[in-house]
C-alpha positions as CSV (number, residue, x, y, z in Angstrom):
1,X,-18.8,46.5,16.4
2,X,-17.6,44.4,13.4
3,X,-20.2,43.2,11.1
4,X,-20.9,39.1,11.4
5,X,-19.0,36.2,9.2
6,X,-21.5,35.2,6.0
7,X,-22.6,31.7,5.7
8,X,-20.1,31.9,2.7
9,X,-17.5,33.1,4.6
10,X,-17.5,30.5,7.1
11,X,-17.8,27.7,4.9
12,X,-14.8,29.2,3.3
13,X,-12.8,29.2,5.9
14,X,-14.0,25.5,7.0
15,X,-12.8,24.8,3.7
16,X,-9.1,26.1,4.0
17,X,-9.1,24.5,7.4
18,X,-9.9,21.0,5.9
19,X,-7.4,21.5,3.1
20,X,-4.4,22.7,5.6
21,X,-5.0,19.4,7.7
22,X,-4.7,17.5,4.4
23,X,-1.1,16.8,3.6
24,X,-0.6,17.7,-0.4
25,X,-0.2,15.1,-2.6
26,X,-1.7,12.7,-0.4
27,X,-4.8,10.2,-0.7
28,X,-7.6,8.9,1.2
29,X,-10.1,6.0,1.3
30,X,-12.2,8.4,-0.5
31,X,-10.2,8.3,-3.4
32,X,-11.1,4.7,-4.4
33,X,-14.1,2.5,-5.2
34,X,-13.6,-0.7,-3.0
35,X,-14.7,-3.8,-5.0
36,X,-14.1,-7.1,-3.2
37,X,-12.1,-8.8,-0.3
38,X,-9.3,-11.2,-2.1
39,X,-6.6,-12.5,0.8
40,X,-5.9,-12.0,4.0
41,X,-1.9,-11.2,4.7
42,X,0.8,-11.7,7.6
43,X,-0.8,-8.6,9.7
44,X,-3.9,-7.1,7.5
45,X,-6.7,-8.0,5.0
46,X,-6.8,-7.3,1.0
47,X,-9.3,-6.1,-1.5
48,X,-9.2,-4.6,-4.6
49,X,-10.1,-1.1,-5.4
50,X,-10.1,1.2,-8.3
51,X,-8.9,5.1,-8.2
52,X,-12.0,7.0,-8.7
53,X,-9.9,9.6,-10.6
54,X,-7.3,7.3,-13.0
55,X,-9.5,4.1,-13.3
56,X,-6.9,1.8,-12.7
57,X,-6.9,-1.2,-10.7
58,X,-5.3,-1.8,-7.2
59,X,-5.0,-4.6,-4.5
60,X,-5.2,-2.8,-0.8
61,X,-3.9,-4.4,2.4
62,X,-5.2,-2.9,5.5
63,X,-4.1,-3.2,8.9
64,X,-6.3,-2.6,11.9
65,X,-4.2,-0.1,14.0
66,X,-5.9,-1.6,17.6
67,X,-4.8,-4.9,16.5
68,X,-1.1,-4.3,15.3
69,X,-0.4,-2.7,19.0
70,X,-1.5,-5.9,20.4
71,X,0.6,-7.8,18.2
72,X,3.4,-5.1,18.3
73,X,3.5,-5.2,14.6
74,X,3.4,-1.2,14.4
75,X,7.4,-1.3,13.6
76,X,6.9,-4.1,11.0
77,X,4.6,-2.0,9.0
78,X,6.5,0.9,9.0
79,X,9.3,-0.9,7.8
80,X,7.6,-2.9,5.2
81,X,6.6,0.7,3.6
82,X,10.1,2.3,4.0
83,X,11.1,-0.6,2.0
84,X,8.6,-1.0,-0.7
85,X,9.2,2.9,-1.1
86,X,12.7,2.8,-1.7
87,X,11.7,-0.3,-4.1
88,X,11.2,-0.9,-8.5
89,X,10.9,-4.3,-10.2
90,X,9.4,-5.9,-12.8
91,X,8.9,-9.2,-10.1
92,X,7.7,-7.7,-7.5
93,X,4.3,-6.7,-6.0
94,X,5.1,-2.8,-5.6
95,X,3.9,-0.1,-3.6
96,X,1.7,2.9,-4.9
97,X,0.0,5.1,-1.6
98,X,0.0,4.3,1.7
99,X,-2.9,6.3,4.2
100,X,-4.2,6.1,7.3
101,X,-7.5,6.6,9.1
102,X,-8.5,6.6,12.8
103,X,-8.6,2.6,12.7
104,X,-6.6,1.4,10.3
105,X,-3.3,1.7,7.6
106,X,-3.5,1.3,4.7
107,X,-1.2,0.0,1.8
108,X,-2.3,0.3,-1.9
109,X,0.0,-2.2,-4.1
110,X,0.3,-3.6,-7.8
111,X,-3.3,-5.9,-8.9
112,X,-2.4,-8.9,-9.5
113,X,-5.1,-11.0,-9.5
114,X,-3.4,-14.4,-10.9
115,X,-3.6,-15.4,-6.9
116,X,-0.6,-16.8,-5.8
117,X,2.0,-19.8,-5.9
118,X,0.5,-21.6,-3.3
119,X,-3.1,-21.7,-4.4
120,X,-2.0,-22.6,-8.3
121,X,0.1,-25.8,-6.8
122,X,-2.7,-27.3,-4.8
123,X,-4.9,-26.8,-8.0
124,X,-3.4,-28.5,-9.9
125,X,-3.2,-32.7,-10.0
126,X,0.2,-32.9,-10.8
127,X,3.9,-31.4,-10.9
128,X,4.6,-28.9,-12.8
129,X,6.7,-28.9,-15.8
130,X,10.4,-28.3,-16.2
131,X,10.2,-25.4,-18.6
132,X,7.7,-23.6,-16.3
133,X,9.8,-23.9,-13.4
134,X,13.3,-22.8,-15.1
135,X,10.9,-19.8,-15.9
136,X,9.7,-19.0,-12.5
137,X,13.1,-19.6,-10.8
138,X,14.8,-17.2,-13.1
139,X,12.1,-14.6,-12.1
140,X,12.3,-15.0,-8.7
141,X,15.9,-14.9,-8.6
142,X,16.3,-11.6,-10.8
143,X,13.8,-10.1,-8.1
144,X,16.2,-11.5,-5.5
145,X,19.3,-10.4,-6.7
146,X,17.7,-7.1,-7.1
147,X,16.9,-6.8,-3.6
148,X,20.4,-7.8,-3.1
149,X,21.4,-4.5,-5.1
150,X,19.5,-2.8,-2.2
151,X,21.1,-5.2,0.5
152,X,17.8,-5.6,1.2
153,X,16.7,-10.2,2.6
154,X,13.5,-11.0,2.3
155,X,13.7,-13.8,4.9
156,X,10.0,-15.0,3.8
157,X,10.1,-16.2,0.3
158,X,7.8,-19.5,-0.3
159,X,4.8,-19.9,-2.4
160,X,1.8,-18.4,-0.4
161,X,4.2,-15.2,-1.0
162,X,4.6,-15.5,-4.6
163,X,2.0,-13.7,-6.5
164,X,0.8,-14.9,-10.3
165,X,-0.2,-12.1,-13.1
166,X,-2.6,-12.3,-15.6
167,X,0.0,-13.2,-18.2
168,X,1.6,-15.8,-15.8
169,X,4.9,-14.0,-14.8
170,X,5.9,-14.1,-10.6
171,X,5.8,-11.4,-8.4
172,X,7.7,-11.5,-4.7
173,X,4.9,-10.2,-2.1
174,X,4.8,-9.5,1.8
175,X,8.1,-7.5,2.9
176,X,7.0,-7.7,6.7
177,X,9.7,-9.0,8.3
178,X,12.2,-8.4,5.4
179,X,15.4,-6.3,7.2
180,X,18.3,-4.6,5.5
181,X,22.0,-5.9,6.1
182,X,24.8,-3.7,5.8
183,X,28.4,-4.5,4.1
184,X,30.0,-7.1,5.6
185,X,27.4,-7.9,8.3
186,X,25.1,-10.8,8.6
187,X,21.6,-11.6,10.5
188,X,21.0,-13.2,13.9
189,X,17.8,-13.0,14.3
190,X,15.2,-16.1,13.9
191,X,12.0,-15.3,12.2
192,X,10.5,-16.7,8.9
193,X,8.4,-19.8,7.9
194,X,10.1,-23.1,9.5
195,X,9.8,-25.2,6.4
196,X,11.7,-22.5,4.1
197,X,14.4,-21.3,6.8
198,X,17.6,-22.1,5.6
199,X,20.1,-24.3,7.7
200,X,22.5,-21.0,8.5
201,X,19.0,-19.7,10.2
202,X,18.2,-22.3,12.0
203,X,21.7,-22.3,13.6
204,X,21.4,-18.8,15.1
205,X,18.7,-20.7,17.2
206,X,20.5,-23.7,18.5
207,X,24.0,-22.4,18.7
208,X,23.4,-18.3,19.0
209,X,26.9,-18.1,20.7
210,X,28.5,-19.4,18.0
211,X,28.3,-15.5,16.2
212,X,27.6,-17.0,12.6
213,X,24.9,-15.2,11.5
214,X,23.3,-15.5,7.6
215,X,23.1,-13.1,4.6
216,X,21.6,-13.2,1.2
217,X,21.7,-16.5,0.7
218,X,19.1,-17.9,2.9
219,X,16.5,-16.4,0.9
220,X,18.0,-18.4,-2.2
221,X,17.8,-21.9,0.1
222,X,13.8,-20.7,0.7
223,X,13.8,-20.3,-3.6
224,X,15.0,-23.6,-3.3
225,X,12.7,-25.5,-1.1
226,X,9.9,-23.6,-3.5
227,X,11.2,-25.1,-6.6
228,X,12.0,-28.2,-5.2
229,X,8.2,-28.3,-4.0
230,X,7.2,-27.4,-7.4
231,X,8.8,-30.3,-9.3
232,X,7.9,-32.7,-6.4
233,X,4.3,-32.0,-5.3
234,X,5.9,-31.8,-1.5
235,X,8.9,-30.4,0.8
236,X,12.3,-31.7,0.4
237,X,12.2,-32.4,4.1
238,X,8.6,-33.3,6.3
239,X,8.7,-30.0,8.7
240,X,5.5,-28.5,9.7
241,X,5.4,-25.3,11.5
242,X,4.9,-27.5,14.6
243,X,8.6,-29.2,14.0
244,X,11.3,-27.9,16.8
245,X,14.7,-26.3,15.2
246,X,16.4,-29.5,16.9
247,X,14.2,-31.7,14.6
248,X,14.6,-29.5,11.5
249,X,18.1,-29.3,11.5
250,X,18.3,-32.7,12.5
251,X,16.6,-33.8,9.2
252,X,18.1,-31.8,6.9
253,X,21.6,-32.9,8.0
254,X,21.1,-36.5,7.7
255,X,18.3,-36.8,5.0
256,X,18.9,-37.2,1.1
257,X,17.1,-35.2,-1.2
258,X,15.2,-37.0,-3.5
259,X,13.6,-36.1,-6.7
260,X,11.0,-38.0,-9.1
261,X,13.2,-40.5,-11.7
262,X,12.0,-39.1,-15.2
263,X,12.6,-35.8,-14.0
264,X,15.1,-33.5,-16.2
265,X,18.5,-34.4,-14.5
266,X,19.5,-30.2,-15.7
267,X,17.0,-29.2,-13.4
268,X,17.7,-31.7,-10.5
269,X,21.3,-30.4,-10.4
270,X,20.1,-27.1,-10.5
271,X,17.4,-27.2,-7.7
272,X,20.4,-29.3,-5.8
273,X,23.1,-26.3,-5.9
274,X,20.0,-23.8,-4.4
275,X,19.7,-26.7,-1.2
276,X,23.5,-26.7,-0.9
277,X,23.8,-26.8,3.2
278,X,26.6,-24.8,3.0
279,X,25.9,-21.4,2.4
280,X,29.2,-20.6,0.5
281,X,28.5,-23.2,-2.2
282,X,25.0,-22.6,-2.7
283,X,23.5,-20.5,-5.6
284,X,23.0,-17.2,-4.3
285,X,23.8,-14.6,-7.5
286,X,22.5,-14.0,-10.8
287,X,26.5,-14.9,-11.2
288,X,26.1,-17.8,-10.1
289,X,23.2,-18.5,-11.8
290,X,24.3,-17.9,-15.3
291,X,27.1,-20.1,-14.8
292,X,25.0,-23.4,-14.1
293,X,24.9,-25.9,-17.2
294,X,20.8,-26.0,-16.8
295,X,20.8,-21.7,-18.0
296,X,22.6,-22.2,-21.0
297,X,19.9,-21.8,-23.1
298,X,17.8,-19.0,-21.2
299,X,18.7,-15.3,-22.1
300,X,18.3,-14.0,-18.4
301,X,17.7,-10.2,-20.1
302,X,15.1,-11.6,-21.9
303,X,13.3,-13.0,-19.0
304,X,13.7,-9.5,-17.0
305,X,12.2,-7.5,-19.8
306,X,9.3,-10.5,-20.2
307,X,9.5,-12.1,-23.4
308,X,9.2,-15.6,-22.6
309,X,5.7,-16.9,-22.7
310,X,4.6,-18.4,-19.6
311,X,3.6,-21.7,-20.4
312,X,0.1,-21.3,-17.5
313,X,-1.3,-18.2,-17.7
314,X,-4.3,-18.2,-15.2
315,X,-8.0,-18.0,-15.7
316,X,-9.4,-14.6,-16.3
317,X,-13.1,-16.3,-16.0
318,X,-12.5,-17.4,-11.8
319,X,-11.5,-16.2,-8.9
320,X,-8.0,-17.5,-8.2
321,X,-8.0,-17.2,-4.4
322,X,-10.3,-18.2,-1.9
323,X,-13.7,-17.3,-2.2
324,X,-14.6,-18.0,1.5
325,X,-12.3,-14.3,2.0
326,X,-14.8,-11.9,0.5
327,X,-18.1,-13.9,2.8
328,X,-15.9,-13.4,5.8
329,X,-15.5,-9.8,5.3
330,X,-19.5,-9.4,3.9
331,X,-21.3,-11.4,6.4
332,X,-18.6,-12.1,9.5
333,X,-16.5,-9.1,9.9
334,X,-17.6,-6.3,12.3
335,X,-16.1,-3.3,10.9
336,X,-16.8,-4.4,6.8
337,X,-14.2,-1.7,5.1
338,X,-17.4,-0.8,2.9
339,X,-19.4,0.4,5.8
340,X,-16.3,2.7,7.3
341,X,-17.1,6.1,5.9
342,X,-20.7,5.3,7.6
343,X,-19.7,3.6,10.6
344,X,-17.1,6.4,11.8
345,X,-19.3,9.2,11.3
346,X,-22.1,8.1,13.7
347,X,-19.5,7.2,15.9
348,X,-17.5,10.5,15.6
349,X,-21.0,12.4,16.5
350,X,-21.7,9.8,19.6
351,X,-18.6,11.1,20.9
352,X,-19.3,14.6,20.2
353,X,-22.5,14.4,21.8
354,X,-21.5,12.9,25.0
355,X,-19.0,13.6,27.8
356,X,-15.5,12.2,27.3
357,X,-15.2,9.2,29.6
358,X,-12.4,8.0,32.1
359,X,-10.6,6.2,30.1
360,X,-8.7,2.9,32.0
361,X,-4.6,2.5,32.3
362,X,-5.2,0.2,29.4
363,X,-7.5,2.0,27.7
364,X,-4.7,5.2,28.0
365,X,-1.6,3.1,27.2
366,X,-3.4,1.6,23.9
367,X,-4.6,5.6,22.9
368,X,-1.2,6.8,23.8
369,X,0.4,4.2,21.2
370,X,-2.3,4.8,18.2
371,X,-1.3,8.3,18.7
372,X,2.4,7.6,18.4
373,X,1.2,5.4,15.5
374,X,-0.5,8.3,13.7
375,X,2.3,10.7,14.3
376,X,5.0,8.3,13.0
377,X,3.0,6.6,9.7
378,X,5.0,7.4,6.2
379,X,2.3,8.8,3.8
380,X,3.5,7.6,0.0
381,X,2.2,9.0,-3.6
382,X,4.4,6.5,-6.1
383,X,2.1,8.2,-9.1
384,X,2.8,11.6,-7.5
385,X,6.8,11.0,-7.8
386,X,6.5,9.9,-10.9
387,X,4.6,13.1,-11.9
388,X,7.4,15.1,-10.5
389,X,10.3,13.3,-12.4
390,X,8.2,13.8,-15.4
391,X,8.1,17.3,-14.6
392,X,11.9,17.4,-13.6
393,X,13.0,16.3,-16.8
394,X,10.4,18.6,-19.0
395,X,12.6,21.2,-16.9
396,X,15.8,20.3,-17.8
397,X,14.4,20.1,-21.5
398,X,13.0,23.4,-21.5
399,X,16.0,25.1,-19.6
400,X,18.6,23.0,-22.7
401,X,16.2,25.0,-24.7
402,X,16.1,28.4,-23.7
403,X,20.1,28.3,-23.5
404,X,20.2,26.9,-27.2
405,X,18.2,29.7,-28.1
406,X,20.1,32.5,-25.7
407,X,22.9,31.3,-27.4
C-alpha cells in the first residue's frame, strides 16, 4: 500500500495547480492597491490604483460582466482592447493590462488625473484663449491622424472624452465604439454623440439608400464642434441629445456659424475649414493642417514631442472631476470594488456549501454568455511587451557580439 501524501506535499501540488490555471505574464486585482473612484465611463466605472510591485500610478475602468450582457456591450469591450492594444501615442490615454474576474473586466490605462475637457470648460467663467486652443487642436489632431495611420475612427471625439495631464497636454479617451475602415471603404453605421456627429453621419440615417457612407473625416468635424465650443462657451448649432436627425441636419444646413467679434480672425477661419459641410473640403490631415495660414507659426514636431507650455496646467491641490463619484461607489454601490476579494469569498464558500440550484432559462442563457465572455476576453501585459523587446534587442546585441568576437 503506498505511503500517504505530506501536508507539504499537498500544498505543493495545490500550489502548481494554482500557478497552471494562472496564464504567465498576466495580472490580477491582487496586483494593485485601489485608491479612489474618479469617473464613471460609456459602459464601466474608474478608479485609480497603484501596482503593488512598480509603484506607479494607474486609472482602472471596470465593467460589470452581468451588466454588459444586458446591454450587449460584451463585443464593444473586446474591441475597445484589441484596439488600445495594437495602439502608442503621446495624446492618447493608453492601455497597460486588461483582467478579468467572475464579475467583472477590467482595463488598467494611463493616470491622468487633470480630469477632462468637459469638466475644465464648465469651470471656468469664460472662453478660453486663442493660443490655448491652437495648442489643444494641434494635439488632438496629431492623435487623430495617428489613428488614421492605423485606419482606425474614433467616431466619439468631444470634450467629456478628452482627458487633461498634469502638465496640461490632451489625451483622446473611450475607444468603445471606435471601428476600423479598410482602404477605400467608408462607415454606415449611426452611433456617436448627436451634437458632435458630422453631417456625412447624420446622412446614413435619413438617406441610408443613398450608399454614401463617412471616413476619417467625421471625427475631424467632432474636433471641430469641440474647438468651436471652446472659443464660444456653447455648440455651433443648439442640438441636445433629445434633437431628431431631421432637426439636426436641418440646422446645420441652413444656420450660419457665428463666432464672438474680437475673436482672432486666424482661428475663426481655422475652426471654419474643420465645420466645412462637405467632407472633401474639410480639414481632415495633418496635410492639411500644416497648410492653413493660422499654423504658420506652430512647429507641429514640436508639439508631438511636448515642448510647448500649456498655458492651464491643472491644480495638483483638488480633485478635478466630480467628487459625488467616489460617495457613490463608498456609501451607494452594492458590490464597492474595495470589498470584492471579501465579498466573493463568502460567496464562493455559500455555494460550496450548498446544493447547486435549478437555475431558470434566464438565469442559463445569462451563465451561458458570462461563460462565452470569459473564454473570449483578451488578457494584455503592455509592461510585459515592453520587457520582451528590451530583451529582444539585448539579444541581437549580444549575438552582434559574440560574432565580432568569433570573427
Amino acid at each position: 500500500m503506498g505511503s500517504a501524501e505530506s501536508k507539504s506535499e499537498k500544498k505543493e501540488n495545490f500550489t502548481i495547480k494554482q500557478m497552471e490555471l494562472k496564464e504567465p505574464d498576466q495580472v490580477s486585482l491582487d496586483d494593485f492597491l485601489i485608491l479612489r473612484a474618479i469617473g464613471k465611463g460609456s459602459f464601466g466605472k474608474v478608479c485609480i490604483v497603484q501596482k503593488k510591485d512598480t509603484k506607479k500610478m494607474f486609472a482602472m475602468k471596470y465593467v460589470n460582466k452581468s451588466q454588459c450582457v444586458e446591454k450587449d456591450a460584451f463585443r464593444n469591450v473586446l474591441r475597445e482592447i484589441e484596439l488600445l492594444s495594437s495602439l502608442e501615442h503621446p495624446f492618447l490615454v493608453n492601455l497597460w493590462f486588461t483582467f478579468q474576474d467572475e464579475e467583472d473586466m477590467f482595463m488598467v490605462v494611463d493616470l491622468l488625473l487633470g480630469g477632462d475637457l468637459r469638466f475644465h470648460m464648465q469651470q471656468s467663467s469664460s472662453n478660453i484663449e486663442a493660443e490655448r486652443v491652437l495648442l489643444y487642436i494641434c494635439e488632438i489632431a496629431l492623435a487623430l491622424d495617428y489613428l488614421r495611420s492605423k485606419r482606425i475612427l474614433h467616431r466619439d471625439i468631444k470634450p467629456e472624452n478628452i482627458l487633461i495631464d498634469d502638465h496640461g497636454h490632451l489625451h483622446i479617451t473611450d475607444f468603445n465604439i471606435a471601428t476600423t475602415v479598410k482602404e477605400n471603404e467608408s462607415c454606415f453605421s449611426v452611433t456617436g454623440t448627436k451634437p458632435y456627429m458630422a453631417p456625412e453621419v447624420l446622412r446614413c440615417a435619413l438617406e441610408p439608400a443613398s450608399g454614401e457612407g463617412y471616413s476619417f473625416a467625421a471625427d475631424w468635424w467632432s474636433l471641430g464642434v469641440t474647438a468651436y465650443e471652446m472659443i464660444c462657451s456653447m455648440r455651433p448649432y443648439p442640438v441636445q441629445s433629445s434633437t431628431s436627425v431631421e432637426e439636426i441636419h436641418a440646422l446645420i444646413n441652413n444656420s450660419c456659424l457665428r463666432f464672438p467679434k474680437k475673436l482672432d480672425e486666424g482661428l475663426v477661419s481655422l475652426v471654419q475649414h474643420l465645420l466645412k459641410i462637405d467632407p472633401t473640403e474639410r480639414i481632415s490631415s495633418i496635410q492639411q493642417l500644416k497648410k492653413h495660414n493660422y499654423l504658420t507659426t506652430i512647429d507641429l514636431a514640436a508639439v508631438y514631442n511636448k515642448q510647448y507650455t500649456p498655458s492651464f496646467v491643472p491644480s495638483k491641490k483638488q480633485l478635478n472631476c466630480d467628487p459625488t463619484f467616489e460617495l457613490e461607489e463608498m456609501i451607494i454601490e452594492a458590490k464597492p470594488l474595495h470589498k470584492k476579494k471579501k465579498r466573493l469569498s463568502k460567496r464562493n464558500k455559500a455555494r460550496a456549501a450548498t446544493p447547486t440550484p435549478q437555475l431558470s432559462q434566464d438565469d442559463e442563457m445569462m451563465q451561458a454568455c458570462l461563460n462565452s465572455m470569459q473564454k473570449d476576453f483578451i488578457l494584455y501585459n503592455r509592461e510585459s511587451e515592453l520587457k520582451d523587446m528590451v530583451m529582444a534587442e539585448r539579444k541581437v546585441q549580444w549575438e552582434a557580439a559574440l560574432a565580432k568576437v568569433a570573427s
